[in-house]
N, C-alpha and C positions, 0 to 999 in steps of 0.2 A: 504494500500500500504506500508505505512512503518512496517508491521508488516511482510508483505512476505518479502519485501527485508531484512529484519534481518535474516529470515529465509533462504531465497532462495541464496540469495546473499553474503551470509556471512556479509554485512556490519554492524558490534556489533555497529561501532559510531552513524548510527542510531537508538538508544536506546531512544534520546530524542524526537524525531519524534514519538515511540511508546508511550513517557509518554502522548505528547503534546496532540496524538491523545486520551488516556484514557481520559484525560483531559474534550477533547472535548467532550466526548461521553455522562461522567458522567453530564454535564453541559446541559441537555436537555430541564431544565426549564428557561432558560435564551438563549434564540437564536445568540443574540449579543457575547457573549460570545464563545457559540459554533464556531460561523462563526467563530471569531477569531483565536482560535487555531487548528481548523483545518487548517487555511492558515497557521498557523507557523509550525505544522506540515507538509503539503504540502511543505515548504522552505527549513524545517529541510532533507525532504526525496530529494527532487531536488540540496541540496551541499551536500547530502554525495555520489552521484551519481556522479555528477562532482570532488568531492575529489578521488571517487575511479575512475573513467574515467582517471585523470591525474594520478594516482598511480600508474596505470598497465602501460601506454603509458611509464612513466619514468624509470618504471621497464623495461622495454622491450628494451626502449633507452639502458638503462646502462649494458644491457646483450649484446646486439649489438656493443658497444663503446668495452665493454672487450676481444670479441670473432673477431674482425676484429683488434684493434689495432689502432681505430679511436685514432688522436692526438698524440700518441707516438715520434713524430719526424716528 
């Protein structure tokens, strides 16, 4: 998952989502281990989703706020 949304989504901040996942993958002889970074991974991909979710919302606010003349007077 975090390897599509870097790709699909454009989101590059989940980079570290894609390590955490290599991480994971390589660590096959230690279970505990794996589990681990795969939920950090999984964490890492679920706030760059909400970081990009409020991104665009704020984007979108401040194109509205400029094109209407919200607060000017």
């Amino acid at each position: 998952m975090s390897i599509l949304s870097v790709l699909f989504c454009l989101l590059v901040i989940n980079i570290v989502g894609v390590v955490l996942a290599g991480i994971a993958l390589g660590s096959s002889d230690d279970p505990a281990k794996m589990r681990r970074y795969t939920r950090y991974s999984w964490i890492s991909t679920a706030v760059c989703f909400v970081v990009a979710v409020l991104g665009f919302l704020g984007f979108f606010l401040f194109l509205d706020h400029i094109r209407f003349g919200y607060g000017t007077g």
